[in-house]
Every structure is written in structure tokens, then in C-alpha cells.
C-alpha positions as CSV (number, residue, x, y, z in Angstrom):
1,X,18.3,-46.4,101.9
2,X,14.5,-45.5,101.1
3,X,15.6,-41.9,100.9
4,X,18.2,-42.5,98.7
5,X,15.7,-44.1,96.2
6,X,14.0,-41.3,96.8
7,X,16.2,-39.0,95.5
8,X,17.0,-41.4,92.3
9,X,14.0,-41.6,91.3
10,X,12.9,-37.7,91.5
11,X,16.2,-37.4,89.6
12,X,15.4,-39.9,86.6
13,X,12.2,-37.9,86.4
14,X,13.8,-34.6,85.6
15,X,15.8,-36.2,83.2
16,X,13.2,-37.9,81.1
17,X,11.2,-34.5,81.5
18,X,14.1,-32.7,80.0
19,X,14.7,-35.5,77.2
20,X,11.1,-34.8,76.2
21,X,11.0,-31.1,76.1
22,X,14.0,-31.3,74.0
23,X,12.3,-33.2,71.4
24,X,8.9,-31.7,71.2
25,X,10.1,-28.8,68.5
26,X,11.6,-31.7,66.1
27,X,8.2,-33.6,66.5
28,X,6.4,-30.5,66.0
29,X,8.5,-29.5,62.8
30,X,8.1,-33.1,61.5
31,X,4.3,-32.8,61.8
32,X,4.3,-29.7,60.3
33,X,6.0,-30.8,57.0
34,X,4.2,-34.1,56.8
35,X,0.7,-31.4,56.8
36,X,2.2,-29.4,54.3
37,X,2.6,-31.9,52.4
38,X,-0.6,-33.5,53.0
39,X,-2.0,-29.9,51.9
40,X,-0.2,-29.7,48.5
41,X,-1.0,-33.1,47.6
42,X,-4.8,-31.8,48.1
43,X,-4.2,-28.7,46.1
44,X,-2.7,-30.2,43.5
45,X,-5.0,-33.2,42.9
46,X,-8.8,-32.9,40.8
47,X,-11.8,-34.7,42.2
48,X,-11.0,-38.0,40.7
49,X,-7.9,-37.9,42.8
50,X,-5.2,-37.6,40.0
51,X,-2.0,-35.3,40.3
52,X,-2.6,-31.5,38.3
53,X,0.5,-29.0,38.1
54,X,-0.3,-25.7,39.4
55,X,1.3,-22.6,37.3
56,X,4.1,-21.2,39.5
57,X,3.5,-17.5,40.6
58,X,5.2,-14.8,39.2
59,X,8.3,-13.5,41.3
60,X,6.8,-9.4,42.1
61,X,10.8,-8.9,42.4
62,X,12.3,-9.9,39.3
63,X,14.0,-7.1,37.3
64,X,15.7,-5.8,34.2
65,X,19.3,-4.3,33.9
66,X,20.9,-3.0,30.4
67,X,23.0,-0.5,29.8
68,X,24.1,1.0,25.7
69,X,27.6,2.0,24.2
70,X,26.4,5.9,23.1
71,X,28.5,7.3,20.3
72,X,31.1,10.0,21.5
73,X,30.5,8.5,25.1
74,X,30.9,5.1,25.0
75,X,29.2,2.5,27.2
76,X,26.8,4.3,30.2
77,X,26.5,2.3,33.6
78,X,23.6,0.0,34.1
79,X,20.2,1.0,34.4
80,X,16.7,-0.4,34.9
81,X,13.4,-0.9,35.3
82,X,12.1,2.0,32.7
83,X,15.0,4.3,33.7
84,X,16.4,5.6,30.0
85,X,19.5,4.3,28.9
86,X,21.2,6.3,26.0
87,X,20.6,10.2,25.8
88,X,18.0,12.2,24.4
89,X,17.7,15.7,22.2
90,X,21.3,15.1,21.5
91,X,21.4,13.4,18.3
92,X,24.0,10.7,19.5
93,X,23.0,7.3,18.1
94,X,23.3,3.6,19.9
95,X,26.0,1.1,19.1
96,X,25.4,-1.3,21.5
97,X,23.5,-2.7,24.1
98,X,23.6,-5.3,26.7
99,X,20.7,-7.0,28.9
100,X,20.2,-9.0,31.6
101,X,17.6,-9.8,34.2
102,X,17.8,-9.3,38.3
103,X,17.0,-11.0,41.3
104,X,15.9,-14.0,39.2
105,X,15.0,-17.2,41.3
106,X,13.1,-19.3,38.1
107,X,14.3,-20.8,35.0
108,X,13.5,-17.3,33.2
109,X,16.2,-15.7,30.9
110,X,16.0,-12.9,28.2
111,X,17.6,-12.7,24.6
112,X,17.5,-9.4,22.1
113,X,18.5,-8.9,18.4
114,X,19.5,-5.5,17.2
115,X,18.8,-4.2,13.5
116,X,22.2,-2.6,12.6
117,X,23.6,0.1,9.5
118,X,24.5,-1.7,7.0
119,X,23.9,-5.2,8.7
120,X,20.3,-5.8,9.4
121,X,19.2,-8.0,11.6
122,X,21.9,-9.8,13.9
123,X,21.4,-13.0,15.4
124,X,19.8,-13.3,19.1
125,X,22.2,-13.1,22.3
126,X,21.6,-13.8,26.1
127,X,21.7,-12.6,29.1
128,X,24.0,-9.5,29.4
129,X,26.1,-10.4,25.7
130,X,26.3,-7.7,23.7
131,X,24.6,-7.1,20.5
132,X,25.2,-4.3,18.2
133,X,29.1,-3.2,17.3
134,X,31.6,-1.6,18.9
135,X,34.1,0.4,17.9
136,X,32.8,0.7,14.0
137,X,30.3,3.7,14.2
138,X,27.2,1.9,13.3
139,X,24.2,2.8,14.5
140,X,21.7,0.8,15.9
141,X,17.7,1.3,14.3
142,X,15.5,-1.1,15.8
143,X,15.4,-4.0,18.4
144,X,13.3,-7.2,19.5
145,X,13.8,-8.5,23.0
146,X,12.0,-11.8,24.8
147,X,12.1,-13.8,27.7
148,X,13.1,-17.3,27.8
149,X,12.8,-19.9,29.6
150,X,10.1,-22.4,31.4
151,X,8.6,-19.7,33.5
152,X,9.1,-16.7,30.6
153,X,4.9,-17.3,30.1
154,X,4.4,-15.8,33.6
155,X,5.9,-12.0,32.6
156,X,5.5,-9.5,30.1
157,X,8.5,-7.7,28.9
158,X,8.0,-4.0,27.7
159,X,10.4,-1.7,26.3
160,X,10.4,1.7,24.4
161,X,12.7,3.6,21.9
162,X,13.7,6.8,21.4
163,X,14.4,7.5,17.1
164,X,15.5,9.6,15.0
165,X,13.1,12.3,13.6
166,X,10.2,10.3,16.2
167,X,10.8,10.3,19.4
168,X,9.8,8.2,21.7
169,X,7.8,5.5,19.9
170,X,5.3,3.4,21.9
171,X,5.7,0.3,24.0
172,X,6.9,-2.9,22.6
173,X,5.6,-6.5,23.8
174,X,7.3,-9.8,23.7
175,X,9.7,-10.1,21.4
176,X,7.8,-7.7,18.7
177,X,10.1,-4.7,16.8
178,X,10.7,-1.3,18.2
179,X,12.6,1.6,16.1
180,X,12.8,1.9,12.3
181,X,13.4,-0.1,9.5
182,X,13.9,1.4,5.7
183,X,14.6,4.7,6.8
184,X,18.2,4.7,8.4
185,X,17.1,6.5,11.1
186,X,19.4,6.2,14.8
187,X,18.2,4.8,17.9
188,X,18.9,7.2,20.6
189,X,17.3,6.0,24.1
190,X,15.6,2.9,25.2
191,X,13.9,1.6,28.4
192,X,13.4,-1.7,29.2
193,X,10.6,-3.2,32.1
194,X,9.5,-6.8,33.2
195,X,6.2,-6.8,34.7
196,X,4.0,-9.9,35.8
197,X,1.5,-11.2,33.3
198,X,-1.6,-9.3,32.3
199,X,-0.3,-6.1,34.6
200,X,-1.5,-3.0,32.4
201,X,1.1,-1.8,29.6
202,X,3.5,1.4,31.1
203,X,2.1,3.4,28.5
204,X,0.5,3.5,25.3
205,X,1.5,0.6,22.6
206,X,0.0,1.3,19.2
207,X,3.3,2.6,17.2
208,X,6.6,1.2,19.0
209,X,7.7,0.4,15.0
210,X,8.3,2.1,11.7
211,X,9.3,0.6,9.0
212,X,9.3,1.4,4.5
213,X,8.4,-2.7,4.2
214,X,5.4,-3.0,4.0
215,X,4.0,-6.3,2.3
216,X,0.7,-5.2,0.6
217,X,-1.0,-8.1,-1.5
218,X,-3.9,-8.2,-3.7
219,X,-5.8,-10.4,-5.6
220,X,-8.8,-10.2,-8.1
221,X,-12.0,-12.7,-9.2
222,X,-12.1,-12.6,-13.2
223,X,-14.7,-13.5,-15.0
224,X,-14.4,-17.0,-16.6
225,X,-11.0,-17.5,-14.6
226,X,-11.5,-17.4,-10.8
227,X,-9.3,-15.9,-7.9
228,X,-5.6,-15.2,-10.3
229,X,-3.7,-15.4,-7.4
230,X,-1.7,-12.2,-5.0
231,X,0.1,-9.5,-6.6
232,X,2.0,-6.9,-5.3
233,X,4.3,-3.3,-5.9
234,X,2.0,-2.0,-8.7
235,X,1.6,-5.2,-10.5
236,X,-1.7,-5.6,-12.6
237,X,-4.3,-8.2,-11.2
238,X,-6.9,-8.9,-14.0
239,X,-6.5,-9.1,-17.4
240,X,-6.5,-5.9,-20.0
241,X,-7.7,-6.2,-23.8
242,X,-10.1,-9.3,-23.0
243,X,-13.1,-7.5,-22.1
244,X,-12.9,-10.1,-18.9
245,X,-15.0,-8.3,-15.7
246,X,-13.1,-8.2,-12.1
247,X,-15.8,-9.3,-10.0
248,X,-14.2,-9.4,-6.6
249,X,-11.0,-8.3,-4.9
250,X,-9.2,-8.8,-1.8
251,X,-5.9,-6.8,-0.5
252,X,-3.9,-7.0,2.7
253,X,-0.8,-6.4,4.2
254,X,1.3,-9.5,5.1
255,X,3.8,-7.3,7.2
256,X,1.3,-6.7,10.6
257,X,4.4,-5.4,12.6
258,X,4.0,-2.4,10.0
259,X,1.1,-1.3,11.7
260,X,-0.4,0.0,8.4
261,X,-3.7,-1.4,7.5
262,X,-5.7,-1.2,4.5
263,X,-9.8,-0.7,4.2
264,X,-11.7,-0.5,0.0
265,X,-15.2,-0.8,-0.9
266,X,-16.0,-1.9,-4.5
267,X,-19.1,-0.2,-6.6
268,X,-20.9,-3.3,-8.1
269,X,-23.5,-4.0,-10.9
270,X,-27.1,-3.8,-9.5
271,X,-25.8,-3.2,-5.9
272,X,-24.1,0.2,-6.0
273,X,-21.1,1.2,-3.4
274,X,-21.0,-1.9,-1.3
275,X,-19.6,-0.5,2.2
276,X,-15.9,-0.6,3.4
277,X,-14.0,-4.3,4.2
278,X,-10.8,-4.8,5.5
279,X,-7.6,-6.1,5.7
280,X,-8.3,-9.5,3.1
281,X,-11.7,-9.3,3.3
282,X,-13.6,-10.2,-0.4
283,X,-15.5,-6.7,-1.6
284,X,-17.6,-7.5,-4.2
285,X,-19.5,-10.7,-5.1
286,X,-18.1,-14.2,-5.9
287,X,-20.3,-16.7,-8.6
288,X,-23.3,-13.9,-9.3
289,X,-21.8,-13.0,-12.4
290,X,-21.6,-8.9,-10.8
291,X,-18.8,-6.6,-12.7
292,X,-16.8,-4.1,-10.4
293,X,-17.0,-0.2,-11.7
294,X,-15.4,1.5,-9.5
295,X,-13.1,1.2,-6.2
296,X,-11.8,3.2,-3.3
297,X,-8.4,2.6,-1.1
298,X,-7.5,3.9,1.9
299,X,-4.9,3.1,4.7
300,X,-5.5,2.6,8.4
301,X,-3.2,2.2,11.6
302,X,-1.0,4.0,13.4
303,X,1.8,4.8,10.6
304,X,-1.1,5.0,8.0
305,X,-0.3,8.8,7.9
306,X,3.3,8.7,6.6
307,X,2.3,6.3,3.4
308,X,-0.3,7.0,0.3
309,X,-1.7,4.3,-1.3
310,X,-2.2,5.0,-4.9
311,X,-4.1,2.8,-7.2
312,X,-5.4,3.0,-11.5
313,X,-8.0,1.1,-12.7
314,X,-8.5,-0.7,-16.5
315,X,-11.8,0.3,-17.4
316,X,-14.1,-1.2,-20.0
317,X,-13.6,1.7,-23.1
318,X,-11.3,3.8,-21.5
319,X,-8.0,1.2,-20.8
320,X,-5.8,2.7,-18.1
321,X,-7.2,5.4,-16.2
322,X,-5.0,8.2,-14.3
323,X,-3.7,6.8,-11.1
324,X,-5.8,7.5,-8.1
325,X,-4.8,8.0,-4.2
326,X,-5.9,7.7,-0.5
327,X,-9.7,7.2,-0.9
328,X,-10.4,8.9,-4.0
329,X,-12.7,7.2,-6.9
330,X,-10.8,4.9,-9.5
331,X,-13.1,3.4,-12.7
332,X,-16.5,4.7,-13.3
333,X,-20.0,5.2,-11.9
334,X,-23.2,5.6,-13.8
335,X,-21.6,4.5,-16.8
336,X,-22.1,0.5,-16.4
337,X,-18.5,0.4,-17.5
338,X,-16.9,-2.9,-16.2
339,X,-13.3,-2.8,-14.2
340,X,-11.1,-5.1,-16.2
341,X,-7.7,-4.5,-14.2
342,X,-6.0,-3.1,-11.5
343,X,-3.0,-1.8,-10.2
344,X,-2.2,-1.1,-6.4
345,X,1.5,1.1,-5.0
346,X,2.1,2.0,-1.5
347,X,4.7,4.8,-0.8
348,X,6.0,7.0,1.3
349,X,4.9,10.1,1.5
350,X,6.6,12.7,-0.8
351,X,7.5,9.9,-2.7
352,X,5.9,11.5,-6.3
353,X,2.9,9.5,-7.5
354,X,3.6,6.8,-9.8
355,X,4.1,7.8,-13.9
356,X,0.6,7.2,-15.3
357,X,0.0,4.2,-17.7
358,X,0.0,4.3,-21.2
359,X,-2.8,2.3,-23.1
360,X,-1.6,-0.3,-25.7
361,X,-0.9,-0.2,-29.2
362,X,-4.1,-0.5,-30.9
363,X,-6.2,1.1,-27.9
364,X,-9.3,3.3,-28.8
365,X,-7.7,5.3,-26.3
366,X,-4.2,4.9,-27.1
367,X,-2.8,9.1,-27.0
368,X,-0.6,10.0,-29.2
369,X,1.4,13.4,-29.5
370,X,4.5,14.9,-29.4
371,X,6.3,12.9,-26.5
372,X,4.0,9.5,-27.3
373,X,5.0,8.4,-31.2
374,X,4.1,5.3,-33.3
375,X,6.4,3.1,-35.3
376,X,6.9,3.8,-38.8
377,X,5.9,0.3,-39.4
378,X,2.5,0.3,-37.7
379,X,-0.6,0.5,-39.5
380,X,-4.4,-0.3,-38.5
381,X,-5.2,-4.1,-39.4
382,X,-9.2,-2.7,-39.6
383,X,-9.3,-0.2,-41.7
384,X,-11.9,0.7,-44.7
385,X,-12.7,3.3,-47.2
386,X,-15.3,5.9,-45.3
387,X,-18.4,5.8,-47.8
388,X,-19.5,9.9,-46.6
389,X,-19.2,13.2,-48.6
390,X,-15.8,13.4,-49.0
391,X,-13.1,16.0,-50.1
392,X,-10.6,12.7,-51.3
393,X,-10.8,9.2,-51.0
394,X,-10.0,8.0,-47.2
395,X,-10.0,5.8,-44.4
396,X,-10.7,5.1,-40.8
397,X,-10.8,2.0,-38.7
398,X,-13.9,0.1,-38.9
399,X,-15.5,1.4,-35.3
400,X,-15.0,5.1,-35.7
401,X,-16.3,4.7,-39.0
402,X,-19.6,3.5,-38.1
403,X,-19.4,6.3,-35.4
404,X,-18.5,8.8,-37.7
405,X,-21.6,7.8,-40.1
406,X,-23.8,8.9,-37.1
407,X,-21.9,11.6,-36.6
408,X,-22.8,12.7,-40.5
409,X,-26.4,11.2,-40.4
410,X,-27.0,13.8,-37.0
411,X,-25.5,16.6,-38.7
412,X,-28.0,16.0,-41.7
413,X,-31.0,15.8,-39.4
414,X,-30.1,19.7,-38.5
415,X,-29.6,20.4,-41.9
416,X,-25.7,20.5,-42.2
417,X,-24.1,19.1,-44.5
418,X,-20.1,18.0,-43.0
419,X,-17.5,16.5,-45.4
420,X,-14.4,14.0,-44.7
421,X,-11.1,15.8,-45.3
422,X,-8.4,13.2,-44.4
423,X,-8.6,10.6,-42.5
424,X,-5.8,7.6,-42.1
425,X,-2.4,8.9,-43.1
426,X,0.9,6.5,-43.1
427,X,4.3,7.6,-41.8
428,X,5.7,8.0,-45.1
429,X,2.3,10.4,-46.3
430,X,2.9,12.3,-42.8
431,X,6.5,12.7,-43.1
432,X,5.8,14.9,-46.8
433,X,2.9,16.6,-45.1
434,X,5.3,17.8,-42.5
435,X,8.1,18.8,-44.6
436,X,5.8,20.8,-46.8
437,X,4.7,22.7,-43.9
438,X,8.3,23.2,-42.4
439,X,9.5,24.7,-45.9
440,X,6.2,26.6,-45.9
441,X,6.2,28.0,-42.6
442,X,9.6,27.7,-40.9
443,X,10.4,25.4,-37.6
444,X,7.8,27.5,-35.4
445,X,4.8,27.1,-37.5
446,X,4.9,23.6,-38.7
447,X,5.6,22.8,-34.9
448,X,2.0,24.3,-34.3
449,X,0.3,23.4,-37.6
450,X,1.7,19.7,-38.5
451,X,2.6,16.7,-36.7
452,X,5.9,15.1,-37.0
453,X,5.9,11.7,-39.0
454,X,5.0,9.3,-36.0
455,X,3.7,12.1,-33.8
456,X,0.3,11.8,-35.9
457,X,-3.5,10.9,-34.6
458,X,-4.3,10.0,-38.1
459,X,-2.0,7.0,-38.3
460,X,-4.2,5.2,-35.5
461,X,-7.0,5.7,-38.0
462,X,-8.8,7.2,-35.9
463,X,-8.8,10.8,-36.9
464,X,-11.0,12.3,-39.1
465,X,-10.4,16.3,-40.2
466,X,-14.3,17.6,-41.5
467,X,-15.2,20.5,-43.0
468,X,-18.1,22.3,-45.0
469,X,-19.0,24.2,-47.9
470,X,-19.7,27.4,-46.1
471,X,-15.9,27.5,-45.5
472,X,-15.5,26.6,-49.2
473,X,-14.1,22.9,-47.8
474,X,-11.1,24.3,-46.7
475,X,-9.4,23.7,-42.8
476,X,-8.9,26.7,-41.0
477,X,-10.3,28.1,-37.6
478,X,-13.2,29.8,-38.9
479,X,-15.2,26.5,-39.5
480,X,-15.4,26.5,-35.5
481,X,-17.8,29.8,-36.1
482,X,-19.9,28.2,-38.7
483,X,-22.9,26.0,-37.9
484,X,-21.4,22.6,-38.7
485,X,-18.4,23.8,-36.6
486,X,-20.3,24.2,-33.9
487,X,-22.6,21.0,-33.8
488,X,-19.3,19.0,-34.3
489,X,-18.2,21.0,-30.7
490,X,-21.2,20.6,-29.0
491,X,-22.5,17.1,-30.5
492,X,-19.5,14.9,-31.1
493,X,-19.1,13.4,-28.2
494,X,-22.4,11.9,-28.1
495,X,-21.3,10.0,-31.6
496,X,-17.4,9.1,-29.8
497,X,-15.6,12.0,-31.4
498,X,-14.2,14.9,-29.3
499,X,-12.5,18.2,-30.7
500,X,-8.8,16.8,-29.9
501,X,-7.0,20.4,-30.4
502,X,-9.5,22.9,-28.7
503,X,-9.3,26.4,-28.3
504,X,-6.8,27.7,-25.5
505,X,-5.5,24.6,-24.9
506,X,-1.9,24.7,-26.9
507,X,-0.1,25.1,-24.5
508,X,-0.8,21.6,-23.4
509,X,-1.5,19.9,-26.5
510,X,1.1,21.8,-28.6
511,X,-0.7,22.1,-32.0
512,X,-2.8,25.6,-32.6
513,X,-6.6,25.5,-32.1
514,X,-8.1,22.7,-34.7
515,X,-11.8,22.7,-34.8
516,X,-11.5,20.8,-37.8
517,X,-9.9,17.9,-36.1
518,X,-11.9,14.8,-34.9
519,X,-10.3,12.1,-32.7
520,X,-13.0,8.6,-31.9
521,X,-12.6,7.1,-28.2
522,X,-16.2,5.5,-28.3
523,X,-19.2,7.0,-26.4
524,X,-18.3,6.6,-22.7
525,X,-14.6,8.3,-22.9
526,X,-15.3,10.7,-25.1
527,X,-18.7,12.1,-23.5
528,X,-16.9,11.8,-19.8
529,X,-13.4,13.9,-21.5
530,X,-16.2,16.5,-23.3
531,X,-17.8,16.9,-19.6
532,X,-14.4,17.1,-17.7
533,X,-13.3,20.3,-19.9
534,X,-9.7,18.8,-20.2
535,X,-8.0,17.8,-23.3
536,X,-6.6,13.7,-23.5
537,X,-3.6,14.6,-21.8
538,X,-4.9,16.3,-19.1
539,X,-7.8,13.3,-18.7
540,X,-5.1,10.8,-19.0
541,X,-2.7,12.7,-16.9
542,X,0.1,11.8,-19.7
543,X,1.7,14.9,-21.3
């Protein structure tokens, strides 16, 4: 009997020896969650013992598929990770596409728009639905992709187009544009990469998008009136004919996917060129009572090289000045002339600069000729009786005839002796003038020697034909020889006057050389036309 409890009891000892070793992994396992546990809960608490949320780690394996319906070949089979989809060299455009992300294991998605012919842009789709067209021979010209989702934050997504007349543009970010826009230009390749967040960029990322809409703004400071408020496409900021100063101006693009920025400086009473600002940036001064003479534009950014900027200026004595372009000088400086106005156009390149602007009715600088005409109705509301030696009675507007009586008063201090000829003349008086000399000399000659009624300087009033007695107070081009001929070429401008019809200069101005012929534009214009060399319409660039 004792060895037979013997044997029972050695027996129940190997079984509860067994039992246990069977459960030690479970009790180890259990242990080891209950740590883990006990480890998060330590991670993810803050020293006053309250729960934080860590930010989930980016998956290194999550990746993008896509795959585009080419023209003439139809849909290609999935690619991805930066490997090109499309073709390129060949000229065959992209109708489609379709995206989708791979090996995803967080709440990440992805969702595109595609700008289409004739269409725009279409509205988003996810996750491997098509956008684009098929089967209608559109071509797609740009495209935006993002991710979505809660864990979207923790990747970048990069992709790249190949375009018409481009090539490959740069990287695109994020839900930013890639292609054209404006210029119906194809999309012809495109790769497509996620990456995790803040990995470097596959390549550069400073032009992935064209486009012809660009949002360029501006807005001026006017004396006695403040900031006016943004214009835009050529409009004028700033007054013109109120002898109102600009004192300030600001201009910016609205559009930054453009990637066209703009930088000006101002040239300001007292203070000279001021030094380039930027991109909305005030140039000039604000409540110091400083007048702008003279600006410079210029673009900047990566497509600043396929736009001009062009820009014209209303100056203080001189109204609208020629346009200007890309950096050059608009208004004046030296002259203490104040800008009163201003106009700003961004093109494209080969676009044609814009048609220069015409001063108003009424202008001191107002050109008139043979493709510029006045009403038969207008005449000057200032005009008086010229009290100066005098062939006839006659009349000018009140400011070039208090010019023109320095003009007399200077020729007198050299001992000369000029005389008025005709001055003011109405349509009706120019109409006979001109149908004497058409019946006199034929079409040809009276197209060189007369205006046409309407066609005439001297119905501004501001026109003054001179001559002497050592041409026996006749008008013909041999008073250009005689001494008062020539201090009226060398001196007028100093008095406001210029020679309007000089010497070897018909074929612009159409009339023969008039040395007899005075037209008043004030000091400032008329000293700066005398110094240029160039007729009105070459100053003006109006022909």
C-alpha cells in the first residue's frame, strides 16, 4: 500500500508540473500587454498626469497608382510612384486620368480635378474615378490633386506635367495647379509620388503652372482724397484734369498660383528714387504731402519672362504720356512735375503694346492732325484778342497768349521784331482756307500746305503763325533763314512754343516744313519735345 501512494503522488506531481508549464506563455503574454499598456499610458500623458494624443507615424509604404486615357491609344496600364504616365515628344494629348493610393492602412484618400477644352475646371473625384472625358477628344491642360483624410497631414503629395510647347514643368504640392491655363495648350505626361512629410521635393518646384490669368491690382494715394481703392486691366487710378498729386501707390497680383510677381519704385518730391518694394507694398509716402514724378515696373517669378508689363503715366503739363514697359521710366524727373494718374496692363508677350492715350479735349497737349480731328462745333471757351504787332486782328487762348507775349518781349531784347499772322481759326474759316488752296494747288499740294477743316492746330487756339518784315510779312520757308526765324527755332521752347512742322519731318507730320508755325504746350512739354528731337507725334507715340 505505501508504494502505491508512492507512485500516486509522484504522478499528481507531474501533472500539476505539466498544468503549469502549459500556462506560463498565457501569463507571460498577459503581462506583457498589461506593460504595454502601462507604457503607452506613460507616453501619452504630460507631467500633470492628463491624456495627450500623439501624431500617428507616417506609413514609409504607402503608394500612388494612376494611369491616363492617351489620344489615339486609349487608356495605358497603371503606373506609379514617379513612373510617367502618358507619352512624351509625341504630341498626343491626355483625356483622362484615374488615381488611387496603395497599400493604404490609415484613414488617408486622394481626390484630383482636371481643367478640360472647352470645360474648365471639373468638379473633384476619389479614389481611382475618372476625371477628364472620354470618348469626346478633349484634351486635358492642367490638374490639382490632394490627399484626404484624418491622416492626409502626415504626407506630401508631388506630381509633375508634361505640356505643350513646355515640357516638363516643375513639381506640384498639395492640391496646388500643374499645366496651363489661357493658352490651350495639351497635357501630355504626368507623374505622380506620395512621400512622408517634410521629405525633400523630387525635384525642383518653382514653375509646375502657367497660366494668361493673372490678377494684377493697383491702387493710388491722391491728394485731398486718400487710398481710391484697386484697379485693374489698364484702368486709370488717380484723377486727370484736377491737378490732384498721386502720392503713393501699391500693386499686386491676387493670382499667387501665377507665379508672376511684381516689384516698382516711385521717384518722390525731396526724396528722389525711393528703392524697389514689392508685391503690395506702399512706394512713396502717405500724409507728408510728397508728389510722385516718376515710376518704374517690373515683373518677377518664374513665368515673369513670358509677360511685359506696360504702364503710362498722367503727368502735370504733359496729360498722358507714351506707354512705358518692363522697368523703363514713366513721368518725369528733374522737372518737379507731379504724377496725376496712372495706368497699369499685363500681357503676353508678343501681344503688341497697348494703343497710346489721347489727351482730352481742351488739353494743352491735346495733338491734333490728320488722323486726330476736332468737331466742327468746338471752340476755345478762353480765348482773347493777342495785343502784339500783328499782320490782322487775332486770337489765342488766354495761356499761350501770355506765353507768346514773352515770346515777342525776348525777341525784342535781341533786336527782332516778330509779328502775329493768324492765330485762332474756326471750322467754317478753315474749311475756305482749305478749298482755296485745293483749287490753287490741286489735291497733292493743299494736302502738304493746308489742313483739312477739323484737322487744324489753330482751332485749339493754340497756334500762332509769326513772321517778319525782312520776309516782307509773308509765310514761306525762307523766314526759317532769317534772324527772327531762327530765334523762334532755337528759343521757343523756353517761352512754351515749339516749331510744330520742322524740317525733314513730313513724312511724319504730313504738312511741308513750316518754320512759321508755332504750337504752345507750356514750358515743361515743350522744352522736353525741343530736347528729344521728335515731332508731337513721335513724343506722344500717336500718329
Amino acid at each position: 500500500m505505501l508504494k502505491l501512494r508512492s507512485i500516486r503522488i509522484v504522478w499528481i506531481g507531474l501533472f500539476c508540473l505539466a498544468l503549469l508549464m502549459g500556462m506560463t506563455p498565457l501569463l507571460s503574454s498577459v503581462k506583457a500587454e498589461d506593460r504595454t499598456a502601462h507604457d503607452e499610458n506613460a507616453i501619452n500623458s504630460d507631467s500633470q498626469g492628463q491624456a495627450t494624443t500623439s501624431e500617428p507615424a507616417a506609413s514609409a509604404t504607402i503608394g500612388c497608382s494612376y494611369r491616363t486615357h492617351v489620344q489615339n491609344v486609349g487608356w495605358q496600364s497603371f503606373v506609379s510612384n514617379g513612373v510617367m504616365s502618358g507619352t512624351e515628344g509625341q504630341g498626343l494629348r491626355l483625356e483622362g486620368i484615374e488615381v488611387k493610393l496603395e497599400n493604404v492602412t490609415a484613414d488617408v484618400g486622394v481626390e484630383y480635378t482636371t481643367h478640360v477644352e472647352n470645360m474648365g475646371w471639373q468638379n473633384y473625384v476619389k479614389n481611382g474615378s475618372m476625371s477628364g472625358t472620354s470618348g469626346q477628344a478633349l484634351r486635358l491642360e492642367a490638374i490639382k490633386i490632394r490627399l484626404t483624410g484624418v491622416e492626409a497631414a502626415n504626407y506630401d503629395l508631388y506630381y509633375q506635367v508634361h505640356a505643350q510647347n513646355f515640357g516638363w514643368l516643375d513639381w506640384a504640392k498639395n492640391g496646388s495647379s500643374a499645366g496651363t491655363e489661357g493658352f490651350g495648350f495639351r497635357l501630355e505626361g504626368i507623374k505622380i509620388m506620395v512621400v512622408p512629410k517634410g521629405d525633400p521635393a523630387p525635384g525642383a518646384t518653382d514653375r509646375p503652372f502657367v497660366t494668361t490669368n493673372l490678377q494684377m491690382t493697383y491702387q493710388t494715394h491722391i491728394q485731398n482724397i486718400g487710398w481710391e481703392g484697386f484697379k485693374q486691366n489698364g484702368e486709370l487710378s488717380g484723377t486727370t484734369g484736377q491737378n490732384l498729386r498721386l502720392e503713393a501707390i501699391e500693386i499686386k497680383n491676387d493670382n499667387f498660383e501665377s507665379n508672376v510677381g511684381i516689384k516698382y519704385q516711385t521717384h518722390v518730391q525731396n526724396v528722389g528714387w525711393q528703392g524697389f518694394k514689392q508685391d503690395g507694398e506702399m512706394s512713396g509716402t502717405s500724409n507728408q504731402g510728397l508728389r510722385l514724378e516718376g515710376i518704374q515696373i517690373q515683373l518677377t517669378g518664374a513665368n515673369a519672362d513670358i509677360f511685359e508689363v506696360y504702364y503710362a503715366a498722367y503727368v502735370e503739363g504733359f496729360g498722358w504720356m507714351p506707354w512705358v514697359m518692363n522697368g523703363e521710366s514713366a513721368g518725369t524727373e528733374g522737372l518737379g512735375l507731379r504724377l496725376e494718374g496712372i495706368r497699369i496692363l499685363v500681357q503676353l508677350k508678343g501681344s503688341g503694346s497697348p494703343k497710346n492715350l489721347e489727351n482730352a479735349l481742351g488739353s494743352m497737349t491735346q495733338l491734333v492732325n490728320k488722323n486726330h480731328s476736332l468737331s466742327r462745333d468746338y471752340v476755345p471757351d478762353d480765348l482773347v484778342w493777342v495785343s502784339l504787332p500783328s499782320t490782322r486782328d487775332t486770337q489765342l487762348r488766354a495761356e499761350a497768349a501770355q506765353h507768346l507775349i514773352k515770346l515777342f518781349n525776348g525777341a525784342s531784347a535781341q533786336g527782332l521784331t516778330l509779328y502775329c499772322s493768324s492765330g485762332y481759326r474756326s471750322y467754317a474759316t478753315q474749311a475756305s482756307l482749305y478749298q482755296w488752296h485745293l483749287e490753287t494747288y490741286g489735291v497733292a499740294g493743299a494736302e502738304l500746305l493746308s489742313a483739312r477743316p477739323g484737322m487744324s492746330e489753330h482751332q485749339l487756339g493754340l497756334a500762332m503763325d509769326v513772321t517778319s518784315a525782312t520776309v516782307s510779312f509773308d509765310l514761306v520757308e525762307g523766314f526759317g533763314a532769317t534772324a527772327e526765324g531762327q530765334f523762334v527755332r532755337d528759343h521757343a521752347h523756353e517761352y512754351g512754343f515749339i516749331v510744330r512742322y520742322p524740317q525733314g519731318k513730313t513724312h511724319i507730320t504730313g504738312y511741308a516744313y513750316e518754320p512759321w508755325h508755332l504750337r504752345y504746350l507750356g514750358v515743361p512739354v515743350a522744352t522736353t519735345i525741343y530736347n528729344s528731337g521728335k515731332t508731337m507725334e513721335e513724343f506722344y507715340g500717336i500718329y
